[in-house]
Each structure stands twice: as C-alpha cells, then as structure tokens.
C-alpha positions in Angstrom: 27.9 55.5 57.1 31.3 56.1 55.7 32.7 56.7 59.3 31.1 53.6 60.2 32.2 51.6 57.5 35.7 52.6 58.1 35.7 51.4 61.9 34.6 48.1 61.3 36.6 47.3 58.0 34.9 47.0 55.1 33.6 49.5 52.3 30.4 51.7 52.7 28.9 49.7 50.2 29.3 46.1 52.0 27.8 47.9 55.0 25.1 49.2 53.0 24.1 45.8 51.2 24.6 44.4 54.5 22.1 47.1 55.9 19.6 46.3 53.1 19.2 42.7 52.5 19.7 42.1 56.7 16.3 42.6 58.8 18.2 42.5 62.2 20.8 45.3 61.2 20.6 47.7 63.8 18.5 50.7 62.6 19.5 54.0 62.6 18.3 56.8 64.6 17.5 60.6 63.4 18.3 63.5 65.5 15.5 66.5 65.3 15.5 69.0 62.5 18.7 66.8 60.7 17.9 64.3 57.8 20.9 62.0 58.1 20.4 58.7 59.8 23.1 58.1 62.6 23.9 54.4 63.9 25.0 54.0 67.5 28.5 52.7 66.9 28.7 50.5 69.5 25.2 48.7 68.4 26.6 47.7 65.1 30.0 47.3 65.9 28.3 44.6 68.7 25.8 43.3 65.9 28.8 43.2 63.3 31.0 40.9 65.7 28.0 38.3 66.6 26.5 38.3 63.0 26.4 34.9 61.4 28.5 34.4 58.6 28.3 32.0 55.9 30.9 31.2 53.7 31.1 29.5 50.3 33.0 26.4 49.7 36.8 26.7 48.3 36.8 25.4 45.1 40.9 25.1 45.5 40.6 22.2 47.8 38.3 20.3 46.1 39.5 17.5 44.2 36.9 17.0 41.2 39.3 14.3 39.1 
C-alpha cells in the first residue's frame, strides 16, 4: 500500500481511510501461498482520478458581518 500511496500522492493512511470507509475502492487481489493483498495499480490509479470529491466550504471567503 505504501508503493501505492506514493504513486498517486497522498499518505498510506489517506489511502487506507479512503480504502475503508469507500465501498467502490478497487479491491485487492492475493497471490497463492502470500498473505499481502496487492492492488492493480492501474485500477486505482483509474478509480482515484474519476472518484468524486467533495469539498468543504472556505470559511475565508465567507463574509459573516
């Protein structure tokens, strides 16, 4: 995941909350006999570009006088 992370910009934990709290997050596949999940890069990086973002409000531009 760290590799992962690192190729699309953000830290291992973003990409893990991301991963958990996300249903459509691509899911990871396990080679046999090997107990670490491995994500086909170009799946995420493809899911990560298309996601749907949705960002606060800027509380600097407001004018609450």
């Amino acid at each position: 995941m760290s590799t992962l992370a690192t190729e699309l910009g953000v830290s291992r934990q973003a990409l893990h909350t991301w991963r958990r709290t996300h249903d459509d997050f691509p899911q990871p596949q396990r080679q046999p006999g090997s107990t670490r999940d491995q994500w086909d890069v170009e799946e995420v990086r493809r899911y990560w570009q298309n996601r749907d973002l949705r960002p606060g409000s800027r509380t600097d531009l407001r004018d609450d006088e």
